[in-house]
C-alpha angles and dihedrals in degrees: 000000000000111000092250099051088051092055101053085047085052096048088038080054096045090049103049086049095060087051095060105056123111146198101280106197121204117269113242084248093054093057095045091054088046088052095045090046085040093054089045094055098047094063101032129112090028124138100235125237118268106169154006108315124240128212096247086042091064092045087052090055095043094054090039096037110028114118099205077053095056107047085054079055085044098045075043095069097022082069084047094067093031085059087047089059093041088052082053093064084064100075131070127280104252093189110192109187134178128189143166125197127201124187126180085219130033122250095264126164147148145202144266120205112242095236106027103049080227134141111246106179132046104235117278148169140225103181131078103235089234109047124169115194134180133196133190108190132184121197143176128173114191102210086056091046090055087042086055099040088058096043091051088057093052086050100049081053089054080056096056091036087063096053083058099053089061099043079067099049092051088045089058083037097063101036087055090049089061094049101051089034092075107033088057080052090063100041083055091053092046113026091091097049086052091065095055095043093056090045093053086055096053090052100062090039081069088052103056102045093054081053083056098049086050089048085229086146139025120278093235091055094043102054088040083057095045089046090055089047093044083049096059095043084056098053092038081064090045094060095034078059095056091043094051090051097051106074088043092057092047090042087056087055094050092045089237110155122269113274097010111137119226132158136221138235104210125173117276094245146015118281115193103214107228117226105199106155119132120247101249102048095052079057104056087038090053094043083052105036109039108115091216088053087055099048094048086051085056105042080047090060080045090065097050081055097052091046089053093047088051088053093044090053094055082061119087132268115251117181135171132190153195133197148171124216142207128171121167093212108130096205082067110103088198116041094183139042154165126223133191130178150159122218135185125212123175130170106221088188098062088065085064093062095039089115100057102040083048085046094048097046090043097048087044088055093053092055100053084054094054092048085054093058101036082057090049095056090042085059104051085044084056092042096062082040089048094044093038090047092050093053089043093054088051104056087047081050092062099041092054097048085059087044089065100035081067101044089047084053102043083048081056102054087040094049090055088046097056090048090053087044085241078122140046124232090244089060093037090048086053100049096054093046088051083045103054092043093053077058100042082054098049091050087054095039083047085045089049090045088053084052090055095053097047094048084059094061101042084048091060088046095248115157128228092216122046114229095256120053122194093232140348102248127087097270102052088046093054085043089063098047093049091060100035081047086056092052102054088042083054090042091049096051089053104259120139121228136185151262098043126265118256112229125213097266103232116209137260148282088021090053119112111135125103128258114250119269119267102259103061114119116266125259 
């Protein structure tokens, strides 16, 4: 079969065989080997738990472990790369290209006289019917290379837009660690009394019912008796219900796998964080700080770019150019050659429509400006709810804590009056219900409380991890919360610290607030 032929039966070949492809779904044993790989991956590489959790602990897995955490790391990266290829489009095109040519006859042709119709030539050829050529090129346009210049810039801001995306999912993080943190406390501490109580009820449950079957008391009496009793049960598995929802939360945040048991290591005793900043300055830290401040001031700075890279593109191109040639024809006096050139490309319709490319770039900077300040006034707005909110969950917080002092001690005095017979088990049964739900509700006040706090602080932009972290394993990580944890403790009571802090640098030109005074805790 003639090559030719052979070609056009091997692309018929190629094309009906892209027609006749089809959807091709995954097998059921396909997606249960994709689920199993897919558990195994989300827990490995983890260093197991060996102990009671601490509270910095947990904050330290969930920073290390969380998956939400880790693809911002990832998108991170992923950015990184994405700005290495961009600087690449810096750089001059260096084109290197190989060929042969075959032909069945050679190239052969002649020529007519303009005014005879007649042929002038006899027929004749100049290429070798098998030719073989090579190039090597090298190439820069000017007006690509500024394209480029201002594209890699964005690109180096989406960077930066990105880091300040996670610092705001650690920030919620965070804040939702301290939360579930203790109100799983509370469900440890109270989880086991649960159990007895409910058992107490039931049995005089029991009791009751076989009174009523002997008819020792009236009916009326009795099943009001039985629908307290019932009561209580149902608000014991209420509670039981909450208890059992709160470690699995917390073990969510901390990436453990689902169902494995793990206890905590919280403080003896209650400690009220104090919030004693003034005003003023929570304003200016929060203005600097926010994440999403800073990224509005970057994608800001991405606009101006944009509107540089629209104006680049109305200049002319300008391009020049070097090469080195090769060509096997043997009618060629020279096989080998070097080039070199300057052109010059410009697009005279693109003046026409100068007005509305300037008017888009500069209406798309506007906005961004506009976005800025609407979020600014959206954070200090945040930062009076945040600081109003958290002196609002402390004083629940105390009240609640009364609240309880007084229902531990009224379950004390009943309990010694049921042992002397002055009360009776259905009274003793609902004080300590009432009892251990005044506590269930003081671990998650004093949760919610934690949650307050922490949404002060991520308010005002702190982080939970400083820049630089003494090593890269579990222990070093939780090291360095528990200190940067200290100092913001230290900051939000009022006391002063040195050196001074180092604030997020926004960028320029959109930058106009202040840096932050000499005196704040480093970061």
């Amino acid at each position: 079969m003639p090559r030719p032929a052979l070609l056009a039966v091997a692309v018929a070949v190629l094309w009906l065989s892209g027609c006749a492809i089809k959807p091709t779904p995954f097998t059921d044993a396909e997606r249960a080997e994709t689920a199993r790989a897919d558990r195994t991956t989300m827990f490995a590489n983890q260093q197991p738990v060996s102990g009671p959790i601490t509270l910095d602990e947990a904050m330290a897995r969930a920073i290390r472990y969380n998956l939400d955490h880790r693809l911002k790391m990832m998108e991170e990266a992923l950015a990184q790369h994405q700005l290495d290829l961009s600087n690449f489009d810096l750089l001059p095109k260096l084109t290197a290209q190989a060929g042969y040519t075959n032909r069945n006859h050679p190239l052969a042709s002649s020529s007519q006289g303009l005014y005879t119709n007649e042929q002038s030539l006899i027929p004749s050829y100049s290429t070798d019917q098998n030719d073989r050529t090579a190039d090597l090129s090298l190439s820069w346009n000017v007006l690509d290379f500024g394209v480029s210049y201002f594209e890699a810039k964005e690109q180096a801001d989406h960077v930066l837009v990105l880091e300040q995306r996670r610092r705001k999912v650690v920030q919620l993080m965070m804040q939702q660690v301290r939360e579930a943190y203790w109100q799983a406390v509370g469900a440890q501490r109270l989880r086991d009394r649960i159990g007895p109580l409910l058992d107490q009820a039931k049995s005089a449950l029991d009791d009751s019912r076989s009174a009523q079957a002997q008819g020792l008391r009236s009916p009326v009496e009795t099943l009001n008796y039985q629908r307290t009793l019932l009561d209580l049960m149902r608000q014991l598995e209420a509670v039981r219900d909450q208890l059992e929802e709160a470690k699995p939360r917390l073990a969510s945040l901390m990436n453990l796998e689902p169902g494995q048991d793990y206890t905590l290591a919280p403080a003896d005793a209650f400690s009220v964080p104090a919030f004693d900043m003034a005003m003023p300055k929570m304003e200016d830290m929060a203005l600097q700080r926010r994440p999403e401040l800073v990224e509005a001031s970057y994608n800001e700075r991405i606009s101006v770019n944009e509107t540089h890279k629209a104006m680049a593109k109305l200049l002319p191109g300008i391009e020049f150019s070097l090469g080195a040639h090769y060509d096997s024809n043997s009618f060629l006096v020279y096989n080998a050659w070097r080039s070199a050139g300057i052109s010059v490309s410009w697009n005279l319709l693109n003046l026409l429509n100068y007005k509305s490319i300037h008017g888009t770039a500069q209406a798309q900077l506007d906005v961004a400006k506009v976005q800025r300040m609407a979020l600014s006034m959206a954070v200090l707005t945040q930062v009076h709810v945040a600081r109003s909110e958290l002196a609002a969950r402390t004083r629940q917080f105390d009240l609640l804590k009364q609240l309880n002092d007084v229902d531990q001690q009224i379950l004390e005095h009943t309990h010694n009056a049921t042992i002397a017979n002055a009360q009776g088990k259905l009274e003793e049964i609902r004080v300590a219900t009432a009892a251990m739900m005044s506590e269930l509700r003081l671990y998650q006040s004093y949760g919610e409380l934690e949650s307050a706090y922490g949404q002060m602080l991520a308010t005002l932009g702190l982080d939970p991890v400083p820049d630089a972290v003494g090593g890269h394993d579990l222990a070093a990580l939780e090291q360095s919360i528990a200190a940067e944890r200290q100092q913001w403790d230290r900051l939000a009571r009022g006391v002063d610290a040195t050196p001074a802090m180092s604030l997020p640098v926004q960028p320029g030109p959109t930058l106009t607030a202040a840096a932050l005074s000499a005196g704040v805790a480093a970061k």
